[in-house]
C-alpha positions as CSV (number, residue, x, y, z in Angstrom):
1,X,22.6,-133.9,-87.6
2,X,24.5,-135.0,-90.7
3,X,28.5,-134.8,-90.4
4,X,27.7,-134.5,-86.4
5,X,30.5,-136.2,-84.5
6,X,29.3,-137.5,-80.9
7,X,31.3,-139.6,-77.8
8,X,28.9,-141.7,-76.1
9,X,30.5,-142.8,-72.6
10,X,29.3,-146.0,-71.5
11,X,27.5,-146.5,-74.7
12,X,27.3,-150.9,-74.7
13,X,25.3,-150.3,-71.4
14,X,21.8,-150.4,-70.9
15,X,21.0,-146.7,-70.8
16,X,23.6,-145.8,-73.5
17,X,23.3,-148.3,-76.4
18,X,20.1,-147.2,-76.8
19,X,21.6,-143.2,-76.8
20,X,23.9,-144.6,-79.4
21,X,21.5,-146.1,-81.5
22,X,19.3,-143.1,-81.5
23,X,22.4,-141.0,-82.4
24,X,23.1,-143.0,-85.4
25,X,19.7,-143.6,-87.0
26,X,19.7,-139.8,-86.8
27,X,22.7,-139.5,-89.3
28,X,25.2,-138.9,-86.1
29,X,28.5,-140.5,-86.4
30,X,29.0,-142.1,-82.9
31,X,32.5,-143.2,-80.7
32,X,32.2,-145.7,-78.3
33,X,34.8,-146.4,-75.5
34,X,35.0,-149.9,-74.8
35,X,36.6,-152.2,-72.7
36,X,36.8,-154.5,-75.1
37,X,35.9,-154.8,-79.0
38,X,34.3,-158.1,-77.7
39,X,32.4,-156.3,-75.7
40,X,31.1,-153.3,-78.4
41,X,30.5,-156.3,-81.0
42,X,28.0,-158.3,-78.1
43,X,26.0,-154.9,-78.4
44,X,26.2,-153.5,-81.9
45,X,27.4,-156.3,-84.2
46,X,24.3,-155.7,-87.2
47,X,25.5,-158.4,-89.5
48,X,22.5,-160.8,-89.4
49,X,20.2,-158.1,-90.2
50,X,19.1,-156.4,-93.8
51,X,21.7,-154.7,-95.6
52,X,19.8,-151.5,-95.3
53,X,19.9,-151.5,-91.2
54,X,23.4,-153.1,-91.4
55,X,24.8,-149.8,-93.1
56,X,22.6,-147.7,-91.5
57,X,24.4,-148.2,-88.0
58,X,27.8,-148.4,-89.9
59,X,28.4,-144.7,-87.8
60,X,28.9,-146.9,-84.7
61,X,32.7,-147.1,-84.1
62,X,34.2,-148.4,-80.8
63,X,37.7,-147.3,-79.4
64,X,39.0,-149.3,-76.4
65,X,39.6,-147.0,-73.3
66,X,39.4,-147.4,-69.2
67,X,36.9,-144.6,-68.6
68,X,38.1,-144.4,-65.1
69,X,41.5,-144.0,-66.3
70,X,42.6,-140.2,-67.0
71,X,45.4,-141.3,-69.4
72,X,43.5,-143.7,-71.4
73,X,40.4,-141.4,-72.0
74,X,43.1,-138.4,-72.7
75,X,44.3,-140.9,-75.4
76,X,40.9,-142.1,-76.5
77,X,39.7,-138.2,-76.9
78,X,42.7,-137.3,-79.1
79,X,42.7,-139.7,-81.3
80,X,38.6,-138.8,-82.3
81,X,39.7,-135.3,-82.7
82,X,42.5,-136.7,-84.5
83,X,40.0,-138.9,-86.6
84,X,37.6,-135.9,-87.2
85,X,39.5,-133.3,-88.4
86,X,39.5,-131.3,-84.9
87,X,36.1,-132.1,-84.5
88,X,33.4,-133.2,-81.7
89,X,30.5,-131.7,-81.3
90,X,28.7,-133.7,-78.6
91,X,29.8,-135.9,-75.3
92,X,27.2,-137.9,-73.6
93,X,28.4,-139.3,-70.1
94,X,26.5,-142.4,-68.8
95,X,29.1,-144.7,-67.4
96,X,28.2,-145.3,-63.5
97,X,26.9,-147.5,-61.3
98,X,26.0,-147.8,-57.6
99,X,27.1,-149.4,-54.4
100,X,25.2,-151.6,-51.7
101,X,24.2,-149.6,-48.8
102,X,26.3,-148.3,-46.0
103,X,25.4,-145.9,-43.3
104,X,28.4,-143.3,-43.1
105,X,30.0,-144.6,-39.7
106,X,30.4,-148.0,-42.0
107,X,31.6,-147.0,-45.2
108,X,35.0,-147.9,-46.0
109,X,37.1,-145.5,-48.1
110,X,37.7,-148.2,-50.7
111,X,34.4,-147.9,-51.5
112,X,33.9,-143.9,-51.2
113,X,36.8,-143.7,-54.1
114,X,35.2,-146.8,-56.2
115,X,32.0,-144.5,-56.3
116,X,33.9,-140.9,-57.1
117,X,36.6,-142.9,-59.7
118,X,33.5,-144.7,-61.6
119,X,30.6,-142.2,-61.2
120,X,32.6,-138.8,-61.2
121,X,36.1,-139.1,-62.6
122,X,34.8,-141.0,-65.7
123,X,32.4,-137.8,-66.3
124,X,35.3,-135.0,-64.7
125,X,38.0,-136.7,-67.3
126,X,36.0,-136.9,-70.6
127,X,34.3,-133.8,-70.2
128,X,37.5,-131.8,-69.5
129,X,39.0,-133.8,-72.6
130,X,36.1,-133.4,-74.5
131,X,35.5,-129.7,-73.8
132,X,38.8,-128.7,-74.7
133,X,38.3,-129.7,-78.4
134,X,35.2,-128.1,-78.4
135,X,36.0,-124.9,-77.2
136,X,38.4,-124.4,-80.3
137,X,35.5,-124.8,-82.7
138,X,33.4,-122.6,-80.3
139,X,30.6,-125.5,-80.1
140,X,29.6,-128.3,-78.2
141,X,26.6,-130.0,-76.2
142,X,27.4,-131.9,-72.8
143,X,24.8,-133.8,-71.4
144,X,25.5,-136.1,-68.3
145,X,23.2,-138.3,-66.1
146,X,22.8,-137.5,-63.1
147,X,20.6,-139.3,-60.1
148,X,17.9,-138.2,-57.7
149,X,20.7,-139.0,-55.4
150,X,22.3,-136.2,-56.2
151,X,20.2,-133.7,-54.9
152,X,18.7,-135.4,-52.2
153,X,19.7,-136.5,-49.0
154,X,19.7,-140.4,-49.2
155,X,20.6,-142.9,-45.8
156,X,23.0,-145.3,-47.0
157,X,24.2,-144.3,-50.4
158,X,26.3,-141.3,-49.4
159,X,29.2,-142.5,-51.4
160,X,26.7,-142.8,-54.5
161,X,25.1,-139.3,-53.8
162,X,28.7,-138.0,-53.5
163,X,29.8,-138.8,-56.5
164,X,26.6,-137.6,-58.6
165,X,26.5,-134.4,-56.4
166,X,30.1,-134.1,-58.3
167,X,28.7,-134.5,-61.6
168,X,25.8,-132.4,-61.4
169,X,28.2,-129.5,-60.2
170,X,30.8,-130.0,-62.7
171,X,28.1,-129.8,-65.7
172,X,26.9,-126.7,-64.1
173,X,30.3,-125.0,-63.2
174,X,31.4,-125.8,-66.4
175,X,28.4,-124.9,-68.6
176,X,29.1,-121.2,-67.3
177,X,32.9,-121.1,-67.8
178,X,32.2,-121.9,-71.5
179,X,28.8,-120.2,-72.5
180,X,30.8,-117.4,-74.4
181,X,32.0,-120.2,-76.6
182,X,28.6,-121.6,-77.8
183,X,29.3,-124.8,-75.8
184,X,25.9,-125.9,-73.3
185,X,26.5,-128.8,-70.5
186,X,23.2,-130.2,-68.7
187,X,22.5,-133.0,-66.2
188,X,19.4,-135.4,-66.8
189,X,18.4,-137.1,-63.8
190,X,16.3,-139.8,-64.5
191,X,14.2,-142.1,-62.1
192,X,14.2,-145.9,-61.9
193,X,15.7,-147.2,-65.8
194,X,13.5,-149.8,-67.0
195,X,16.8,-152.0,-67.5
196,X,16.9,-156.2,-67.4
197,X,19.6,-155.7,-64.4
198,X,16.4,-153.5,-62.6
199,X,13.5,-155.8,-63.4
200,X,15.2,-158.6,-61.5
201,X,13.5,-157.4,-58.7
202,X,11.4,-155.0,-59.8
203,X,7.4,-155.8,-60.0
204,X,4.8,-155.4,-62.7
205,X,3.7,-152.6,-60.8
206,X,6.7,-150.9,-60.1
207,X,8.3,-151.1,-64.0
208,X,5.0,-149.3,-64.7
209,X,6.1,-146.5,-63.2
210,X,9.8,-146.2,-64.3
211,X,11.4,-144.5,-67.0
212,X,12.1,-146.3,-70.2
213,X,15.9,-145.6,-71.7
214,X,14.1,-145.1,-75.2
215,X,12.7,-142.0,-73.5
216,X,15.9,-141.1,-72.0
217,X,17.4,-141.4,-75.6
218,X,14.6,-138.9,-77.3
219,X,15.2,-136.6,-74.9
220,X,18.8,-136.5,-74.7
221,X,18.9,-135.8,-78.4
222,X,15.8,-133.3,-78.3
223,X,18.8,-131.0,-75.5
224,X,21.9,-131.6,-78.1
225,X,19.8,-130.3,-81.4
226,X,19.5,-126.1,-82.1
227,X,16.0,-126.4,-81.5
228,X,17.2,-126.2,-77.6
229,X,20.4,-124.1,-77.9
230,X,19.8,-121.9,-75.3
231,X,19.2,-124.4,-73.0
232,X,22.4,-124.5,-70.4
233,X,23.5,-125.3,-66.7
234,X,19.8,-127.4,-66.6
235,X,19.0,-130.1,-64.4
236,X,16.2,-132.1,-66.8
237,X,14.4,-134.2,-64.2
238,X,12.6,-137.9,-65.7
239,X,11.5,-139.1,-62.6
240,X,8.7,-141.0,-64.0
241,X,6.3,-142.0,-61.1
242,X,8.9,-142.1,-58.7
């Protein structure tokens, strides 16, 4: 995975710093939109541990960029090609999040396009970005998360399930408009994420039986490596004991 270059999208979350970090102690140099370089350096800032760690990680490099913004992540995207001679070879999507719960005849359309601009756009504008620089080097891996949502009917969260629905189709759609160029997009759909936000009201019992992002991470990486090149238009399912 040496001279690898990879955009991790939401990668100072809880699910992606941990996709990040995996990335980099596996030699892969990683790009992380942020906000704000306050807010990369709050996740990622190594300068209180060993030297040997603290250079190890030094592949982490954060870009500012408003994922929900098409002209900002068309900006953010050039200049990494521009950066890397050309080059990226992988795009993770993880930026998301979820609304409260609203029956259908409630939902307001504020909150319908809050859901599609954070959950779908984000994925719709890097991947299309992202893809395009691939296809010129006739290589790339896509992996986006997707939710159980998504494929299942779910009272109360159509907005939510409507914007993942979008992802999960895009990944595919896309995935078999560019498997001639040696470029593979797939959807991972995990369960519960054993985050700090989740086990605020989670139970003992119930983090037993969620999935743990360090999980998410190895697998992410196992999909993106040639062992799994033939793998394309998947939907990986880590539902834990859901």
């Amino acid at each position: 995975m040496n001279n690898k270059v990879a955009i991790v999208t939401g990668g100072t979350g809880a699910l992606g710093r941990f996709i990040v970090n995996k990335f980099a102690d596996e030699g892969i140099k990683v790009y992380v939109p942020a906000r704000s370089t306050d807010e990369f350096n709050s996740v990622f800032d190594n300068s209180h541990k060993k030297e040997s760690e603290y250079f190890k990680l030094r592949k982490i490099y954060c870009k500012t960029c408003d994922a929900t913004n098409e002209t900002s992540v068309q900006e953010f995207v050039e200049n990494v090609a521009a950066l890397e001679q050309g080059k990226i070879d992988y795009l993770v999507n993880t930026v998301g999040g979820i609304s409260s719960s609203e029956n259908v005849t409630e939902l307001s359309s504020d909150t319908l396009n809050k859901m599609i601009s954070l959950n779908f756009n984000s994925t719709f504008y890097f991947t299309r970005d992202t893809a395009k620089v691939m296809s010129v080097n006739n290589y790339g891996r896509i992996v986006s998360i997707g939710a159980i949502a998504g494929t299942e009917i779910s009272p109360g969260r159509f907005a939510y399930s409507f914007s993942k629905a979008g992802v999960i189709s895009l990944m595919e759609t896309l995935s078999e408009e560019l498997k001639d160029k040696n470029i593979r997009c797939n959807t991972l759909i995990p369960g519960i994420i054993d985050t700090p936000a989740n086990r605020e009201w989670g139970s003992a019992d119930d983090i037993k039986d969620w999935v743990r992002p360090e999980e998410i991470s190895d697998v992410i990486y196992e999909i993106i490596s040639d062992r799994f090149s033939t793998l394309r238009s998947s939907r990986i399912k880590m539902y834990g004991s859901y």
